[in-house]
C-alpha positions as CSV (number, residue, x, y, z in Angstrom):
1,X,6.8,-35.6,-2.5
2,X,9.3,-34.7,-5.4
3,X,8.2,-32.1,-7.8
4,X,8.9,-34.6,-10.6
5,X,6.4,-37.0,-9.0
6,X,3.4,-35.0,-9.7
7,X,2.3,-33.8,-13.0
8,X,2.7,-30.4,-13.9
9,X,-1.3,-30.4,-14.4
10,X,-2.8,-31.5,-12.0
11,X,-0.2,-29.2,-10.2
12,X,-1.5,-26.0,-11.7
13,X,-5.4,-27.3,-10.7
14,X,-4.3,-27.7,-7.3
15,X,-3.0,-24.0,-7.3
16,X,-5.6,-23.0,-9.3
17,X,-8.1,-23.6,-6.7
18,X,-5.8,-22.6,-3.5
19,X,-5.4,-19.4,-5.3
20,X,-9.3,-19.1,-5.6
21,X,-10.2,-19.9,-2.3
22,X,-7.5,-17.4,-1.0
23,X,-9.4,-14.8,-3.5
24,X,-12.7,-15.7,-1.7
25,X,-11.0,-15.6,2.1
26,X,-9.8,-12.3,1.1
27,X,-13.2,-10.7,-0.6
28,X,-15.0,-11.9,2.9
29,X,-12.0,-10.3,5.1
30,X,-11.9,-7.4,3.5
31,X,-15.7,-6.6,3.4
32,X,-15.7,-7.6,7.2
33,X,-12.6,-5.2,7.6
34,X,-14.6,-2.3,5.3
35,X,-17.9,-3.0,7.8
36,X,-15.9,-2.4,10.8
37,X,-13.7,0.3,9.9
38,X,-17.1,2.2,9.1
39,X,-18.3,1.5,12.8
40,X,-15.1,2.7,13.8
41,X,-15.5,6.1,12.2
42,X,-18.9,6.2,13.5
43,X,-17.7,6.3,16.6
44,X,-14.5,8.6,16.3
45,X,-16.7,11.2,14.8
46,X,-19.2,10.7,18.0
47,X,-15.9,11.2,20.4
48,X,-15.0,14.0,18.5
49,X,-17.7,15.8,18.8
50,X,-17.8,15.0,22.8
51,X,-14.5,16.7,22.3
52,X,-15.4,19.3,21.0
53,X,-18.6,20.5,23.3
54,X,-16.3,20.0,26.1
55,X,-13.6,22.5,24.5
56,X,-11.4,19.9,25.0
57,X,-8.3,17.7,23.3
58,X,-8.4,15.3,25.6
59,X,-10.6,13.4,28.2
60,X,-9.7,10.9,30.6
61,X,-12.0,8.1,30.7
62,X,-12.3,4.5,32.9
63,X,-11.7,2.9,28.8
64,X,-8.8,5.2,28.1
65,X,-7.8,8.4,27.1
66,X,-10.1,10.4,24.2
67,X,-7.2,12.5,22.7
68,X,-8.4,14.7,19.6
69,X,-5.5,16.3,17.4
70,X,-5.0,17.7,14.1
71,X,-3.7,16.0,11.2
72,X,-2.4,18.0,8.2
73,X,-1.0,16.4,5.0
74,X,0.6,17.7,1.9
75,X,-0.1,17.2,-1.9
76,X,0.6,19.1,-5.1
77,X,-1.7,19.6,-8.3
78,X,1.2,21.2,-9.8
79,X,3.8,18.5,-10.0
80,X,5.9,20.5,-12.9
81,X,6.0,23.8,-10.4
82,X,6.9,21.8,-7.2
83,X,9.5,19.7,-8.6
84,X,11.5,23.0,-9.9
85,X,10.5,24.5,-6.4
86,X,12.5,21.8,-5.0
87,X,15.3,21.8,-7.5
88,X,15.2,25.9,-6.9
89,X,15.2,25.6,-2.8
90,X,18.0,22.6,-3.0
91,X,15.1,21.1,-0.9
92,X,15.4,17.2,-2.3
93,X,14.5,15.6,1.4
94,X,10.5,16.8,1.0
95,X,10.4,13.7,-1.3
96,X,9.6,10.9,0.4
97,X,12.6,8.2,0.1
98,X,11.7,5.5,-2.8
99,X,12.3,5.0,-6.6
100,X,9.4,4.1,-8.6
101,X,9.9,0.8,-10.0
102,X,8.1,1.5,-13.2
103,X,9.8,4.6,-14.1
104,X,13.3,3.3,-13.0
105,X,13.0,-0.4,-15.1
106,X,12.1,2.2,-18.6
107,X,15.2,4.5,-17.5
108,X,17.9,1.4,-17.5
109,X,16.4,-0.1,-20.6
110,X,16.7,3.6,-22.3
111,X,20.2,4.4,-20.8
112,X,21.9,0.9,-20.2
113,X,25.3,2.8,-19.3
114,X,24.1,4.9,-17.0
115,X,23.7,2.8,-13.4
116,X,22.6,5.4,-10.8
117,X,25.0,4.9,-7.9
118,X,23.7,2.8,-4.4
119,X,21.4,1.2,-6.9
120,X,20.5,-2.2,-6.1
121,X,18.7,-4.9,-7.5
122,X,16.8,-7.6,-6.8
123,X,15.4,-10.5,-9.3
124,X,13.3,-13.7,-8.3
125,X,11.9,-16.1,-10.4
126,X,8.2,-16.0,-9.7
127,X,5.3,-19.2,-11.3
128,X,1.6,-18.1,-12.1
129,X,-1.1,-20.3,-13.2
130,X,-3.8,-18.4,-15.7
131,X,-6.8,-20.5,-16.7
132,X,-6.9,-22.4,-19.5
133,X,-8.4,-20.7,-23.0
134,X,-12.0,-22.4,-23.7
């Protein structure tokens, strides 16, 4: 089928609806996913506290091992403070390692001479269909 064979209309209803039934498809998925993610914890929380009447990290069972550890994770409420902490301590690497798209796009329209270097690029046309205004 060439793209000049159909009209561009009835080419944006088609899409139209694939992109609603994806929509739908994903709604159902994802409240599956949320249902059974909650049964999961449910069940975690049960192992873990096996885990911990036994005193134990670990137990070996006929379904697997039961291993129970600790999981510790970092934030700031202080963004000003840390980032001069970093800057003060030379200590760049305890940023994770990605530019922020938003904040990068606003710094080359503001400073069009100044390219960072290693900067790359990528641009792709991309089509969207919005509904039509009633």
């Amino acid at each position: 089928m060439s793209d000049e064979a159909v009209p561009l209309d009835k080419l944006a209803k088609v899409y139209r609806k694939i992109r609603d039934r994806i929509a739908v498809l994903t709604q159902e998925y994802d409240t599956q996913v949320e249902q059974l993610k909650a049964q999961q914890d449910e069940v975690k929380n049960a192992m873990k506290e096996h885990l911990k009447a036994l005193g134990a990290s670990s137990v070996n069972t006929p379904q697997g091992t039961v291993i129970m550890s600790i999981k510790t994770r970092y934030s700031t409420d202080d963004w000003d403070s840390f980032k001069e902490f970093v800057k003060t301590e030379d200590a760049i690497d305890l940023f994770e390692r990605r530019i922020h798209q938003g904040n990068m796009k606003v710094f080359l329209e503001d400073n069009p001479g100044k390219l960072p270097p290693g900067l790359n690029s990528m641009h792709e046309y991309d089509v969207s269909v919005r509904k039509p205004s009633k």
